[in-house]
N, C-alpha and C positions, 0 to 999 in steps of 0.2 A: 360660913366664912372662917378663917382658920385663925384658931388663938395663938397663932406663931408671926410673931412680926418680922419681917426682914430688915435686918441691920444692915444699912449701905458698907461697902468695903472701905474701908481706910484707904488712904492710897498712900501705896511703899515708901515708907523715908529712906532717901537715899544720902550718902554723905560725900558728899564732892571733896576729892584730895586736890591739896592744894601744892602745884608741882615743887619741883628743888627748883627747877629752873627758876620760876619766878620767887621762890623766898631768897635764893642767892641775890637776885636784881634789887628788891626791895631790903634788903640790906645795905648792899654799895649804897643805895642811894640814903638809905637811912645815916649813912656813916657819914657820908658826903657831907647829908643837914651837920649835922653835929658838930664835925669840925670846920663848918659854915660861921655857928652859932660860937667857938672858940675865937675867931676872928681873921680862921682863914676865909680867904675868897670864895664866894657861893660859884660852884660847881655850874657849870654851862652844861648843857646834853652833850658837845662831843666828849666832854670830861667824864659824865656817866656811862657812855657808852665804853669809852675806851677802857674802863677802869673793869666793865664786865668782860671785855675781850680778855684783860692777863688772866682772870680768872678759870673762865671757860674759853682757852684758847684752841680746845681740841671738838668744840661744837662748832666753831666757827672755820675749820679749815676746809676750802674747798676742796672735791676732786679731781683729778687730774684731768685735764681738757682731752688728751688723747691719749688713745691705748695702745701701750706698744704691740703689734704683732710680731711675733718671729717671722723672718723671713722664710717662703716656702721653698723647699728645697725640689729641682726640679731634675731628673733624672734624663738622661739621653740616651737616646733608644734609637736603635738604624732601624733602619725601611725596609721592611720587608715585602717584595714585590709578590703582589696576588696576583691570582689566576688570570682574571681578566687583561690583566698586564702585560704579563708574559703572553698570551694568544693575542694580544692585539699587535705585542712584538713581531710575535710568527715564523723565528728563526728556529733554527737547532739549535743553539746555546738557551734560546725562550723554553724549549722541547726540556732539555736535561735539566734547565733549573724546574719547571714544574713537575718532574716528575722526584728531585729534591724534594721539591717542597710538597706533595701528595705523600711522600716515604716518610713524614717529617726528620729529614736528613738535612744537616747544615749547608747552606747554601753559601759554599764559599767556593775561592778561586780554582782551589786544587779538585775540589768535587765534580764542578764544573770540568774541569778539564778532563777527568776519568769520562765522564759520562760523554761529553760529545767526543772522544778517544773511541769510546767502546761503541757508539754508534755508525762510526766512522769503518771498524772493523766490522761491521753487519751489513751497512747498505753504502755504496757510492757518494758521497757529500754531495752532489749537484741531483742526488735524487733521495735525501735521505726520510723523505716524508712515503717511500716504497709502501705501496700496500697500505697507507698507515699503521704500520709497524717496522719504527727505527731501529728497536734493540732486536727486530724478529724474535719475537717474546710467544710461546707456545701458548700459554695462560690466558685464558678466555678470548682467547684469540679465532678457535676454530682451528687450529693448526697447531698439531704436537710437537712438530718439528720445526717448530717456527715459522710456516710459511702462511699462516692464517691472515684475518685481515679484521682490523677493526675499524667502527664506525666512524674515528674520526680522531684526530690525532689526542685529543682531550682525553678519551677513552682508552688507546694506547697511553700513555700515561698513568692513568691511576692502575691499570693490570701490568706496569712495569715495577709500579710501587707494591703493589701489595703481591705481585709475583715473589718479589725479594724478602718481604717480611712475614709471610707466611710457609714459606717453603724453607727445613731445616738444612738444607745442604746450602744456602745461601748466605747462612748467616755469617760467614767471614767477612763476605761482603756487606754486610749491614752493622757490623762492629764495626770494620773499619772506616766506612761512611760517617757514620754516627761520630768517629774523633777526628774526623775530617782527616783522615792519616794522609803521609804521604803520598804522592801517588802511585809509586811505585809497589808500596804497598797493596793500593785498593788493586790495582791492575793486577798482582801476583794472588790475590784472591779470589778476579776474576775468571782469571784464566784453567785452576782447578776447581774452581766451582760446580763445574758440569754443565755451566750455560750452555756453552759450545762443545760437543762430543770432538771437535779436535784439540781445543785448547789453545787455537790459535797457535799450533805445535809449538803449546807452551812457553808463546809469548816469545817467540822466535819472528812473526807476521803481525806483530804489533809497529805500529807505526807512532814517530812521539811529534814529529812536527807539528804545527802548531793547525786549528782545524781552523779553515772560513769558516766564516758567517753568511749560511744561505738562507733564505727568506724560501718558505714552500706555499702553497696556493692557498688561497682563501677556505677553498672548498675542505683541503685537507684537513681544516682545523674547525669543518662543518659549519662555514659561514657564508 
């Protein structure tokens, strides 16, 4: 057996603080008695209470019920018509803005008017879904000389877009796209471009009147 005894552990003295809070209260109210006991009138609880309010009037302030939020400031933004929009259209003016918006070329009034202008000078307007190919665009086309044919006006389309942004003799025409220039501009860019080996004898066989709006077949636009 062991000549070691075990001593039980003490248990921790702890020293409980005793708050401001409450020795401010027990005050007032001590002070209250006192000038009770002078021969003022004994103190009622609203009287204690409210005498602790002047003192701690900044523990007692509630916070504000509601929070103001700034209002969200909410920007306006135009429409830009997708793909599926324009082919459900199925016009030529539907034709030249998707091929706008495949070039990411601003799709605006004057753009539009270049484009179905210059389609105009390529294929007959009551047939301009030809071959499916509007602009007779050589570029994956099958046809260097423009007579090729694509599978579907959708795909004419993006080989019109990236015929122009990829090819550096083009690029007058894709600057001037891009600022939406006038049109007299984009048109005088087209015509020495070298799309067309006559030039449209340089824009002598450009036509400005204004283009219908012809609706081409279902099929052409591979639906």
């Amino acid at each position: 057996m062991s000549k070691h005894r075990h001593r039980t552990a003490r248990p921790a003295f702890r020293r409980h603080s005793w708050s401001t809070t409450r020795t401010v209260f027990i005050s007032i109210v001590a002070g209250l008695m006192v000038m009770a006991s002078l021969g003022f009138s004994t103190p009622t609880q609203s009287d204690i209470v409210a005498a602790y309010v002047d003192q701690n009037a900044q523990v007692l302030v509630a916070a504000a019920a509601t929070e103001i939020v700034p209002a969200v400031e909410r920007y306006d933004f135009s429409a830009t018509p997708g793909y599926e929009t324009l082919i459900q259209g199925g016009t030529n003016h539907d034709w030249a803005k998707l091929v706008l918006l495949m070039g990411e070329f601003p799709v605006t009034d004057s753009n539009v008017t270049v484009v179905t202008r210059w389609m105009r000078q390529e294929n007959y307007v009551d047939t301009w879904w030809n071959r499916n190919n509007p602009l007779n665009n050589g570029w994956g086309s099958g046809g260097g000389g423009g007579t090729g044919r694509y599978v579907d006006l959708v795909d004419a389309a993006q080989n019109a877009a990236e015929a122009l942004n990829s090819l550096g003799r083009y690029s007058e025409i894709v600057a001037t796209l891009r600022a939406s220039a006038p049109t007299e501009q984009v048109e005088r860019a087209i015509w020495f471009s070298g799309w067309a080996t006559g030039m449209y004898n340089q824009g002598a066989h450009w036509a400005y009147n204004p283009v219908p709006v012809v609706t081409a077949p279902p099929s052409a636009w591979g639906r």
